[in-house]
C-alpha positions, 0 to 999 in steps of 0.5 A: 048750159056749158059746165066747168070742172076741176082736175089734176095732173096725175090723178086717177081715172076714176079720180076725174070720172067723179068730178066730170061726170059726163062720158063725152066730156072724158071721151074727147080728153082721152082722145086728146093724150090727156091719160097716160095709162090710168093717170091724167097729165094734162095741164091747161084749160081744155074747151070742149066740144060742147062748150063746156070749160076743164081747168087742168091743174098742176099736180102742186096745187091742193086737192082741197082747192080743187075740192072746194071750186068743184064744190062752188066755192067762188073764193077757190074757183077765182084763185083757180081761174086765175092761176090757170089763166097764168098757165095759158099765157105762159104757154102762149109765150113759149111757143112765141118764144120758138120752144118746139111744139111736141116738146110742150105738147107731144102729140096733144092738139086742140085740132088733129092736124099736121103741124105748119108754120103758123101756130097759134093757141086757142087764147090767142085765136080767141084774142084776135077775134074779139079784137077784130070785132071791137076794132070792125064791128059785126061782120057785114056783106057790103052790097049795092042795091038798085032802085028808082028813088034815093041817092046814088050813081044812075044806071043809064043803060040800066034805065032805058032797058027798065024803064019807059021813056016820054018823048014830047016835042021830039025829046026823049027824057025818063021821069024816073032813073034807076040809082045804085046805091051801096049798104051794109047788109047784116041780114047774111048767114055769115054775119051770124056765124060770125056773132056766133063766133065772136060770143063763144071767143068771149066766154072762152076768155072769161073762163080764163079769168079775162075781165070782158065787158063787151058788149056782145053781139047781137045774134037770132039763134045761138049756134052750138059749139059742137055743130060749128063745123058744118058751117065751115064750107059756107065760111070757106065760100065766103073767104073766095068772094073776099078780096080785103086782107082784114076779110081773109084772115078773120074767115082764116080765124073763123075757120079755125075756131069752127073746125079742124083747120089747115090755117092754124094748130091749136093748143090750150093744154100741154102734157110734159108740164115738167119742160114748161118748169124748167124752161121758165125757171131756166129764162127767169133765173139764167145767164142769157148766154148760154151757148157760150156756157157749156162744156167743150167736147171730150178728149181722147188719147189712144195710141199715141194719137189724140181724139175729140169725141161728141157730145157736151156737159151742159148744167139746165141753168146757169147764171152768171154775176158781176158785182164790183170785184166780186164773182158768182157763179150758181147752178139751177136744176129746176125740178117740177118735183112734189115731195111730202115734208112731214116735220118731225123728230126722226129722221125719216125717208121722203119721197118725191125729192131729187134722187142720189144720182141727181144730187151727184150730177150737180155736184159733178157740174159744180167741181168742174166748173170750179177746176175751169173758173178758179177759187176766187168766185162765190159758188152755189148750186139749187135746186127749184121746187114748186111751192106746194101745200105738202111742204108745211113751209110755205112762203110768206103772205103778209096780210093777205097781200099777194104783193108780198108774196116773194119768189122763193124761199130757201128751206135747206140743202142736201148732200150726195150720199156716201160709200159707207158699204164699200169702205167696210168691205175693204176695211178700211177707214174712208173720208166720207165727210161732207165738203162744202162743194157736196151740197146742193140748196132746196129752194120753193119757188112760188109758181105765181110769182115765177109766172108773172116774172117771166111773162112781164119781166123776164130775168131777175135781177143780178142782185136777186142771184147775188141775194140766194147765192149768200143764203145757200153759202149761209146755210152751208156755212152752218151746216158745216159748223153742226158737223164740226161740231158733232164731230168734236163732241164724238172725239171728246166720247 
């Protein structure tokens, strides 16, 4: 009986020893990259050897969500089967976008094989099977078959080597004729590997939460997933009698499902799921035309000659709008980020939020697209966060209904920090304040939704920029008026 398991990206060893209390099963994630150290950064879904399923969740969903499917809980495992399903999907998708495979991977794969030019993952491999199956039907061997009664082509020389003829009246003729005759033969070993085959693809899609109501094949004995290999030389001997193209891709499948394979490299999994963030925020969120969006190179001016050097500003995302006579301009980061929000009186130190150096950086994009573009364009500048339980600012859900859901929320701005320290060395006043340019926005975004766009939608439409564009210069607007503010009250002291 195959098991499924819950854990999270950056939890402990010890963390995913006591969910998956099975040595083999956490054998085959440490052999597949899925440990960094004592962390685990694995994020997919992992189908094991034995066919057992390990949902490999984002570090931003809960501990208790997971402790609750873990603990058998339907309403937590549906929520996670489906949000992990989401992922796979997206993963599929990258790659079918041309994103580079050791990017999304490293050196994580289903298969130890060399990368080739065909790549698909185990969701799809598993897609194309079971679509073949619904399309063809169980595989059969077509064979022909010769015998004395029946329908069929007739054998003469077959038959007057077989059979014995009557002559009368000096005329020879066969009572009997030998007749060949074609049928379907399912009784073969390939047609169970395949029913085998097929059944193993359909539980795989139902562990990710794919509705399969297939009728299922039927088989004399379930093969275990773990000893599917030993048939993949019978397969191959297979594929050589094949001469139909349906016939040679479905073993070139089979094959691939059964075993390591030179046909396809497969993946359900990846280990840097901070890339996957930031390029699906960057194709739902970005001006296509990024290409034509970064900085030219740098200049040079040594001794009365001028040089241009290497290398180029680029922001992570980019997006550019057209309303009437109206122009905006904002920059994304995307940061796969999961600070604790605590909300209290005091202010007080939170760690898991993008960094100074980070903050500055922003800032530095936004000036100098600003001394390039002009003033009269509306300007912002965001960060995009994962929403996660830490926050205790969630977005909102009417009802329950997932369909209100929106894609992101707004919940604040932060500001570089200042040099304070050097201004008292050299005892001097300084202009530390704030400008309007100096703040970058913190959105949350909801992973489902942002999933869901990318994958049936793609970009956003210019009037949802237009609409976090005015929000943020909401925001910095009223940041602005509690400083003025502060600051009159500290004059009138």
């Amino acid at each position: 009986m195959s098991s499924i398991y819950f854990v999270k990206e950056l939890w402990k060893y010890k963390a995913v020893c006591d969910v998956i209390n099975d040595y083999n099963i956490i054998e085959e994630l440490y052999a597949a990259g899925g440990f960094q150290k004592d962390s685990f950064r694995m994020v997919g879904i992992f189908l094991t050897k034995y066919d057992d399923v390990v949902y490999c969740c984002p570090k931003y969903l809960s501990d208790k969500l997971l402790k609750n499917a873990n603990n058998g809980n339907d309403e937590s495992i549906s929520e996670l089967k489906n949000h992990m399903s989401l992922i796979v999907k997206v993963l599929d998708k990258l790659r079918a976008d041309n994103k580079n495979i050791d990017e999304i991977s490293y050196d994580f794969s289903i298969f130890s094989v060399n990368v080739t030019k065909r790549r698909i993952n185990r969701y799809n491999l598993a897609k194309a099977i079971v679509t073949d199956y619904l399309e063809h039907g169980i595989y059969f061997r077509n064979e022909k078959e010769v015998k004395q009664s029946g329908r069929g082509k007739v054998r003469w020389g077959l038959t007057m080597r077989k059979l014995e003829p009557i002559v009368s009246s000096g005329e020879v003729f066969y009572p009997r004729l030998l007749r060949q005759s074609d049928y379907k033969n399912y009784e073969t070993e390939i047609t169970e590997i395949h029913g085998n085959v097929v059944l193993q693809c359909i539980k795989y899609l139902q562990a990710l939460g794919e509705e399969t109501t297939i009728e299922k094949p039927e088989i004399s004995f379930e093969m275990k997933p773990s000893e599917m290999h030993k048939w993949t030389p019978y397969i191959k001997q297979c594929m050589l009698s094949s001469y139909t193209n349906r016939e040679i891709l479905l073993f070139k499948a089979m094959i691939s499902w059964c075993d390591e394979s030179p046909f396809y490299k497969g993946m359900g999994c990846t280990t840097c799921f901070q890339n996957v963030w930031e390029w699906v925020n960057d194709s739902v969120w970005g001006t296509k035309q990024k290409e034509s969006l970064k900085s030219s190179q740098p200049d040079y001016y040594l001794e009365d000659n001028s040089y241009y050097g290497g290398g180029d500003a680029e922001p992570d995302t980019l997006a550019f709008v057209e309303q009437d006579t109206e122009k905006y301009i904002t920059l994304f980061d995307s940061k796969y980020y999961v600070p604790k929000i605590q909300i209290q009186k005091e202010k007080s130190y939170i760690p898991g939020l993008p960094e100074n150096r980070e903050i500055v950086k922003q800032v530095a994009y936004l000036n100098d697209i600003k001394i390039s573009c002009g003033d009269d364009i509306h300007y912002s500048n965001i960060f995009l966060l994962p929403e996660c339980e830490q926050y205790n600012i969630v977005l909102e859900r009417k009802n329950n209904d997932e369909n209100k859901v929106q894609l992101w929320k707004m919940i604040g701005l932060s500001s570089k920090g200042n040099f304070d320290g050097l201004c008292n060395v050299l005892k001097i006043q300084g202009n530390n304040s704030t400008k309007k340019g100096d703040y970058v926005g913190v959105a949350l975004v909801s992973p489902v939704k942002l999933y869901e766009q990318y994958l049936n939608k793609g970009q956003l439409n210019p009037e949802e920029i237009i609409k976090i564009s005015t929000e943020y210069a909401e925001l910095v607007k009223e940041r602005s008026n509690i400083l003025e503010n502060e600051k009159l009250s500290f004059q009138g002291k």
